[in-house]
C-alpha positions as CSV (number, residue, x, y, z in Angstrom):
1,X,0.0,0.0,0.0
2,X,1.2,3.5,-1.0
3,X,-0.5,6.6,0.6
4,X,-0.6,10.4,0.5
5,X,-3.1,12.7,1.9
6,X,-3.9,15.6,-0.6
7,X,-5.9,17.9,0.9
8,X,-8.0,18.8,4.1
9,X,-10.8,21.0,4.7
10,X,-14.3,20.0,5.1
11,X,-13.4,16.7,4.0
12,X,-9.8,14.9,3.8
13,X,-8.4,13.9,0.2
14,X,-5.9,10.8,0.1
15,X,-4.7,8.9,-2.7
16,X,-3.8,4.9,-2.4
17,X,-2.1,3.0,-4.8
18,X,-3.2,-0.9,-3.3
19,X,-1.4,-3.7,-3.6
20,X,-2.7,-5.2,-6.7
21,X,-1.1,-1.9,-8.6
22,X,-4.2,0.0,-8.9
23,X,-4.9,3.9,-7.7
24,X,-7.3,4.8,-5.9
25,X,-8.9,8.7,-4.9
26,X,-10.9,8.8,-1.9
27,X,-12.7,11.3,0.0
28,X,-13.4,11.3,3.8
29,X,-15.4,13.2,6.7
30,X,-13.4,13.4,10.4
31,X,-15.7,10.9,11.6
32,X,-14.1,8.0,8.5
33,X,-17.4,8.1,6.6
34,X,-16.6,7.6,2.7
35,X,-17.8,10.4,0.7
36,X,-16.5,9.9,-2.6
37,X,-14.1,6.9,-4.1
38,X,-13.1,6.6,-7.4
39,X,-10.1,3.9,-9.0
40,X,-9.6,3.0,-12.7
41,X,-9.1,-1.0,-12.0
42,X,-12.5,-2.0,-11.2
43,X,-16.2,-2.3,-12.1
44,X,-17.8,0.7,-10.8
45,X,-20.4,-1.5,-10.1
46,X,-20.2,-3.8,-7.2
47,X,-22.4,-5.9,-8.5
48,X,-20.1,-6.8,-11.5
49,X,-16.9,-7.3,-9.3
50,X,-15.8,-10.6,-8.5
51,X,-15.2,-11.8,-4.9
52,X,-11.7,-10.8,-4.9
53,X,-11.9,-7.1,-6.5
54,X,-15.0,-6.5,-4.1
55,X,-12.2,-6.9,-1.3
56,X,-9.2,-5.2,-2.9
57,X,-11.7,-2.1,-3.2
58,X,-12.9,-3.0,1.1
59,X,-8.9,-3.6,1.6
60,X,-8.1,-0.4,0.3
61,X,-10.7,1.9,2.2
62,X,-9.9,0.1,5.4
63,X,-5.9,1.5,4.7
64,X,-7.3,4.9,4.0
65,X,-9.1,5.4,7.1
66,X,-6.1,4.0,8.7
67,X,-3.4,6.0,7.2
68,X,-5.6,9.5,8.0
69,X,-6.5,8.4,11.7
70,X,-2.4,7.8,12.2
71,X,-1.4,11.1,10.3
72,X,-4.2,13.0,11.3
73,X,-5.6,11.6,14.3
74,X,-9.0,11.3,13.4
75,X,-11.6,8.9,14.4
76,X,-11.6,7.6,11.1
77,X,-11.2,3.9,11.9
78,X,-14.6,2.3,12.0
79,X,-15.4,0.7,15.7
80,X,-13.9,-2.4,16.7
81,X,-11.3,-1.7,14.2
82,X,-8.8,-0.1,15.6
83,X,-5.7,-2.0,15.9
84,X,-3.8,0.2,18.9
85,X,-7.1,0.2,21.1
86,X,-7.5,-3.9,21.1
87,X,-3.7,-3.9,21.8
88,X,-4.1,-1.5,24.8
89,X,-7.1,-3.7,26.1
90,X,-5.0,-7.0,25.5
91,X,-2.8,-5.7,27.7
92,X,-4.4,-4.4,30.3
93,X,-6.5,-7.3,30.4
94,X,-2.8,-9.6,31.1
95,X,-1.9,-7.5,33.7
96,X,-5.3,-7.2,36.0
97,X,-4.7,-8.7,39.5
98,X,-6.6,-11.6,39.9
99,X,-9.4,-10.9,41.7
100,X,-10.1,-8.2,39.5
101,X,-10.4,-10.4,36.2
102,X,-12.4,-12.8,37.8
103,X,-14.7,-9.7,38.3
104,X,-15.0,-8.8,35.0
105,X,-14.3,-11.8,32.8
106,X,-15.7,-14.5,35.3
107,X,-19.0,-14.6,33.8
108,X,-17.3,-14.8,30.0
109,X,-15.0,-17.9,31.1
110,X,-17.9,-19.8,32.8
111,X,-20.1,-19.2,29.6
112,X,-17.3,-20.6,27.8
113,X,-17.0,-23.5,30.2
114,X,-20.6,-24.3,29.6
115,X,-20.2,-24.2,25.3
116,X,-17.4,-27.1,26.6
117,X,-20.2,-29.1,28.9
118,X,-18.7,-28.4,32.0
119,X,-20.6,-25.7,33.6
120,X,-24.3,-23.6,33.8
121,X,-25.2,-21.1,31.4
122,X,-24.5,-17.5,32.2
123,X,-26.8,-16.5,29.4
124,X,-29.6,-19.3,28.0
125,X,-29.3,-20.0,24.1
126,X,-32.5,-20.9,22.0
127,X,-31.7,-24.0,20.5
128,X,-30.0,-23.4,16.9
129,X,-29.9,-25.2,13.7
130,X,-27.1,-27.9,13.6
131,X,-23.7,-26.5,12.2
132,X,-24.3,-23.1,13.5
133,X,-21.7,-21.4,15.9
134,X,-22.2,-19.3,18.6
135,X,-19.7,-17.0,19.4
136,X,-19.4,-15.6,23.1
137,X,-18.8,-11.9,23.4
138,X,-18.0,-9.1,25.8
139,X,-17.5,-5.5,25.2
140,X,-14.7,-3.7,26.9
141,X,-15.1,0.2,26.8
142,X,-10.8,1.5,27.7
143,X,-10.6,4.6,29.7
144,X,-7.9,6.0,28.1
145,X,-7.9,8.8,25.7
146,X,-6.6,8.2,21.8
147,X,-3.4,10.2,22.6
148,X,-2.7,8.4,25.9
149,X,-3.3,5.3,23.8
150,X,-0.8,6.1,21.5
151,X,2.0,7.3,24.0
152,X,1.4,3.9,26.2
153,X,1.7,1.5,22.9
154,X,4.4,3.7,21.4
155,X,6.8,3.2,24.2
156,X,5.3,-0.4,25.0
157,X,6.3,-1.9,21.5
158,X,10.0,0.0,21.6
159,X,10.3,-1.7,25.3
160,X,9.2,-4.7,24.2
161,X,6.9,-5.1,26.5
162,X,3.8,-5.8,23.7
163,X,5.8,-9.1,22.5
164,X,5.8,-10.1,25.9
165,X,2.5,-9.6,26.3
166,X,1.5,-11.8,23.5
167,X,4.0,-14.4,23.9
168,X,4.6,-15.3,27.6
169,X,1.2,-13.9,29.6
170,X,2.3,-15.5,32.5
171,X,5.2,-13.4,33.0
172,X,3.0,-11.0,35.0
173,X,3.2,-13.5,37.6
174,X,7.0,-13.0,37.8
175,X,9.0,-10.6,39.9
176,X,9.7,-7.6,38.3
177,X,7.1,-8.7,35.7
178,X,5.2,-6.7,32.9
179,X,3.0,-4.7,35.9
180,X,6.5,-3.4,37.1
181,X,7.7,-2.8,33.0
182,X,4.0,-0.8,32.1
183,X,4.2,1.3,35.5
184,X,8.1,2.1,34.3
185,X,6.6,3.1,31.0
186,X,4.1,5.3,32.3
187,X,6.2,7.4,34.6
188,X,8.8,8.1,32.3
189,X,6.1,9.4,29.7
190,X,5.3,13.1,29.9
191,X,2.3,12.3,27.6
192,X,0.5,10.4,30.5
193,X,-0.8,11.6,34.0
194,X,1.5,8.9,35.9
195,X,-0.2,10.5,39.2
196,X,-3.3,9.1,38.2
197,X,-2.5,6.3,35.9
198,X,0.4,4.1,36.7
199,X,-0.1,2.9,39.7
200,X,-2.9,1.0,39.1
201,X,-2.5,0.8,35.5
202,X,-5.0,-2.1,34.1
203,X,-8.0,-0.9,36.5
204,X,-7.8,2.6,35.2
205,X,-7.0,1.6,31.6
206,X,-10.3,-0.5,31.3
207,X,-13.2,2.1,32.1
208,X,-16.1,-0.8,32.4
209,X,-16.8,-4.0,31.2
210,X,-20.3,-5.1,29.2
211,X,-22.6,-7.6,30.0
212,X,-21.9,-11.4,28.2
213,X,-23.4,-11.7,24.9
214,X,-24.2,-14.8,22.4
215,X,-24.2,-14.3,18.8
216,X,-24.8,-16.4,16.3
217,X,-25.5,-16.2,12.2
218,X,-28.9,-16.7,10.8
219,X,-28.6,-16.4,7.3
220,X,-27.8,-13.1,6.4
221,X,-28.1,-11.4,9.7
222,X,-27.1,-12.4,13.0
223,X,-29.0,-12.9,16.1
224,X,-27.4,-12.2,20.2
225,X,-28.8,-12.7,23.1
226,X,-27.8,-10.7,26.1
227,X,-27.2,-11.3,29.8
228,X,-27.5,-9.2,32.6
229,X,-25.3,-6.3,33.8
230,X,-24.9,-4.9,37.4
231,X,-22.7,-2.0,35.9
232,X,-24.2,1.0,33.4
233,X,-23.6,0.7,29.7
234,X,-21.8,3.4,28.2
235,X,-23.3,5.7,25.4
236,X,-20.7,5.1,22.7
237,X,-19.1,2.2,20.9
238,X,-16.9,0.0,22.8
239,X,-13.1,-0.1,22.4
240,X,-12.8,-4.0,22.1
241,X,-14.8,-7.2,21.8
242,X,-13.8,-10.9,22.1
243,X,-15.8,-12.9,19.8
244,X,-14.8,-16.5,21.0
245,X,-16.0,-20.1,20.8
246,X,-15.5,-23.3,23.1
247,X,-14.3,-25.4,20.0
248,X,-11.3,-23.3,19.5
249,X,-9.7,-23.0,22.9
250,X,-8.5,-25.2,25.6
251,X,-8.3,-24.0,29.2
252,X,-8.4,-25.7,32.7
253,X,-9.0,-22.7,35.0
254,X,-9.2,-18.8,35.1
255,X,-5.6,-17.9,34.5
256,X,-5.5,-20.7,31.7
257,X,-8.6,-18.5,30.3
258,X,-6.6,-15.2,30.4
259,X,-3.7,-16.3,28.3
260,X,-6.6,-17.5,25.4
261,X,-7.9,-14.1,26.1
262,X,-5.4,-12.0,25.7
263,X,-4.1,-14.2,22.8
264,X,-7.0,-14.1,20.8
265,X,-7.4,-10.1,21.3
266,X,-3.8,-9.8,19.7
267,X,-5.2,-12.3,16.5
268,X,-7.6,-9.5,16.2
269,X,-4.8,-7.0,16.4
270,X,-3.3,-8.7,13.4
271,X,-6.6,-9.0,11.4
272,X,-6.4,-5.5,11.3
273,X,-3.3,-5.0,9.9
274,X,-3.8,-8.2,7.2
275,X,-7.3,-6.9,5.8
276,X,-5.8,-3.5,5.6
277,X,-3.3,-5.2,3.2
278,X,-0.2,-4.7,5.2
279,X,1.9,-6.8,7.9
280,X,1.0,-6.5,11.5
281,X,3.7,-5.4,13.8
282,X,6.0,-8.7,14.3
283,X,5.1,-8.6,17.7
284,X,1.3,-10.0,16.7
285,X,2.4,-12.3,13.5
286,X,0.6,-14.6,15.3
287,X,-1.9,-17.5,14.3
288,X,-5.4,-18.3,15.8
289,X,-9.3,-17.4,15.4
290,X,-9.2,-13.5,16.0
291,X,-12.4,-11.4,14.5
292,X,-15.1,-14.1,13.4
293,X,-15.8,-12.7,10.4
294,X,-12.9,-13.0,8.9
295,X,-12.3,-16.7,9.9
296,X,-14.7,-17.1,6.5
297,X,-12.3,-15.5,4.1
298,X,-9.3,-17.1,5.7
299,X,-10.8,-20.3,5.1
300,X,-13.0,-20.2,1.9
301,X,-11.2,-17.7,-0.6
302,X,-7.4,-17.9,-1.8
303,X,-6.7,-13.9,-1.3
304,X,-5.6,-14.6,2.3
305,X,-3.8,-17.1,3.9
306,X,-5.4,-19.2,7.0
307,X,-3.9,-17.2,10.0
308,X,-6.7,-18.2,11.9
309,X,-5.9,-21.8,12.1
310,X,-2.7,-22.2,14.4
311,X,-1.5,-25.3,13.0
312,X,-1.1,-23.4,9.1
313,X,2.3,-22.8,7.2
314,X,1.5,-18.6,6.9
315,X,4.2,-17.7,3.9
316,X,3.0,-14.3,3.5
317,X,2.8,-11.3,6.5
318,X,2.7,-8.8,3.4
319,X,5.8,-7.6,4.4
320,X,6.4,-6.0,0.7
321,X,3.2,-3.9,0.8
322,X,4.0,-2.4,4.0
323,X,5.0,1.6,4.1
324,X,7.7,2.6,6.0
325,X,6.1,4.5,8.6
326,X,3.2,1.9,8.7
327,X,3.4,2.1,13.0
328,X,4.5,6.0,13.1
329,X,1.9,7.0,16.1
330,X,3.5,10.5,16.2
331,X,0.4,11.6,14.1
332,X,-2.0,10.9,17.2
333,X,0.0,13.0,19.7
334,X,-0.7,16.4,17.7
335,X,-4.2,16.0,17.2
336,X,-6.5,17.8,18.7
C-alpha cells in the first residue's frame, strides 16, 4: 500500500495505490465516513466485481481510514477496528490482578465453560440449527484517551513489552514482571498523568466491562442474546470485543482462560493490519481465530492465507506492501 493525503478541509483527500497496482482517490469526513471513491481497475459497479476485486476495493478503504487516523488523528477507523485500542485492552486485560479479572471476565470464562459441557449457562441460548456457531462476546469500553493510547503503545512496543505480552502472559506473575515494565513506562512518559495512571494501571485503563453476549449467524443477519449487567452501559461504541467459541480453545482454569484471552485479542490485532493489506507489527504475526468474520475468508477464498488456524504454514505477513512509517503513532500525539 502507497498513501498520500492531498488535501484537508471540510473533508480529507488521500490517494492509495493498493497492492494489486491499482490507484485509488478517496474522500473522507473526520468521523471516516466515505464520501467519494473513485479507481480506474474496477467495475464501478459492485455488483459486476468478483469476490476478490470487491475486497481489494474493502482492503483499500480500510488502509485509508487508517493512514488519516495515524497522520491526522481522526476517528476515522470504524469501531472495533482499531488495531492500537485492542492492543491496549489485551494488555491491560494480562496485567489485571486476579481478583479483579475474575470480576469482569468470570461470567465470560464460565459461559465458555458451559459451550465445553462443564458448567451452567451464564446467558440461556435458544436451541439453533445444527452447524451453527455461537460466538461468546463481551465488550470492553478502555478509559484511556486516543493520545494516551498512543503514547502507552508507542513506548510499549520500543520496550518490548507488547511481545511479551502476547507471547509469555504468565510473565506477570514473575517478579519484576510486565506490571512493574508498564508502570516504568508510564512514569517516564510526559504524555500520561503517571499521578493518576500508573499505579494501578489495568483498572484505570479498562473504564467498564459489558454484559456477556451470544451471537450467532442466521442467514444473512445475525441474532445475540444478552445477559444481565450490574454495571451502566456506556453511550458510545466500545473499544474492544472478544468474539470467542468453546471449539477453539483449551483451558483448565481462570488464569488458563486469560492467556486465550489475551491471545485471541492480539489475532484481532493482526486481522487489522492483514485486511488492511499490510503486515501486522512482528510482535502480533501470530496465528489463531481472531475477529469471526474474517475466519470465512481465511478459510474459503485464496486472497488470504489461514492465519486463523494455528497449526497453518503462513508464507505471507505482506511484508512487501507495507509503508515505512506503517506504525508512526506520532500523528496521534498532535491531534486535537
Amino acid at each position: 500500500m502507497k498513501a498520500v493525503i492531498t488535501g484537508e478541509s471540510k473533508r480529507i483527500g488521500i490517494k492509495v495505490q493498493d497492492n494489486n497496482g491499482v490507484d485509488h482517490g478517496i474522500e473522507m469526513d473526520e468521523s471516516g465516513e466515505i464520501k467519494y471513491h473513485e479507481q480506474d481497475g474496477y467495475p464501478d459497479d459492485p455488483s459486476k466485481r468478483t469476490q476478490d476485486e470487491h475486497e481489494w476495493v474493502n482492503q483499500t478503504r480500510r488502509f485509508a481510514k487508517f493512514y488519516v487516523y495515524r497522520q491526522r488523528g481522526y476517528e476515522t477507523v470504524d469501531p472495533l477496528s482499531n488495531p492500537d485500542r485492542i492492543a491496549t485492552a489485551a494488555m491491560a486485560i494480562a496485567n489485571l490482578p486476579a481478583d479483579v479479572f475474575e470480576v469482569h471476565f468470570g461470567e465470560f470464562y464460565q459461559q465458555m465453560r458451559h459451550d465445553a459441557g462443564e458448567a451452567s449457562p451464564v446467558v440461556e441460548v435458544p436451541d439453533l440449527p445444527p452447524m451453527t456457531v455461537p460466538r461468546v462476546e463481551q465488550d470492553i469500553y478502555l478509559g484511556l484517551d486516543k493520545t494516551d493510547t498512543a503514547a502507552l503503545l508507542e513506548e510499549l512496543i520500543a520496550d518490548g513489552t507488547l511481545e511479551a505480552v502476547v507471547r509469555t502472559v504468565e510473565q506477570t506473575t514473575d517478579s519484576g514482571g510486565l506490571m512493574s515494565r508498564i508502570q516504568r513506562v508510564f512514569a517516564s512518559n510526559e504524555e500520561i498523568d503517571a499521578s493518576s495512571v500508573a499505579e494501578t494501571f489495568s483498572e484505570d485503563v479498562i473504564e467498564t466491562i459489558g454484559p456477556v453476549t451470544i451471537r450467532w449467524a442466521n442467514g444473512d443477519r445475525d441474532e445475540a442474546v444478552t445477559g444481565g449487567t450490574d454495571g451502566a452501559v456506556l453511550d458510545r461504541h466500545p473499544d474492544a470485543r472478544p468474539q470467542m467459541f468453546g471449539r477453539a480453545y483449551q483451558f483448565d482454569n481462570l488464569e488458563d482462560f486469560r492467556q486465550s484471552l489475551v491471545r485471541h485479542l492480539c489475532c484481532q490485532v493482526r486481522d487489522c493490519y492483514i485486511t488492511m493489506g499490510i503486515a501486522p507489527p512482528e510482535d502480533v504475526r501470530i496465528q489463531g481465530p481472531g475477529f469471526y468474520d474474517h475466519i470465512g475468508w481465511y478459510s474459503n477464498h485464496d486472497f488470504y492465507q489461514n492465519y486463523h488456524d494455528p497449526e497453518a504454514t503462513i508464507t505471507d505477513w505482506q511484508e512487501q506492501h507495507t509503508p515505512e512509517d506503517a506504525y508512526d503513532l506520532s500523528g496521534l500525539f498532535d491531534s486535537s
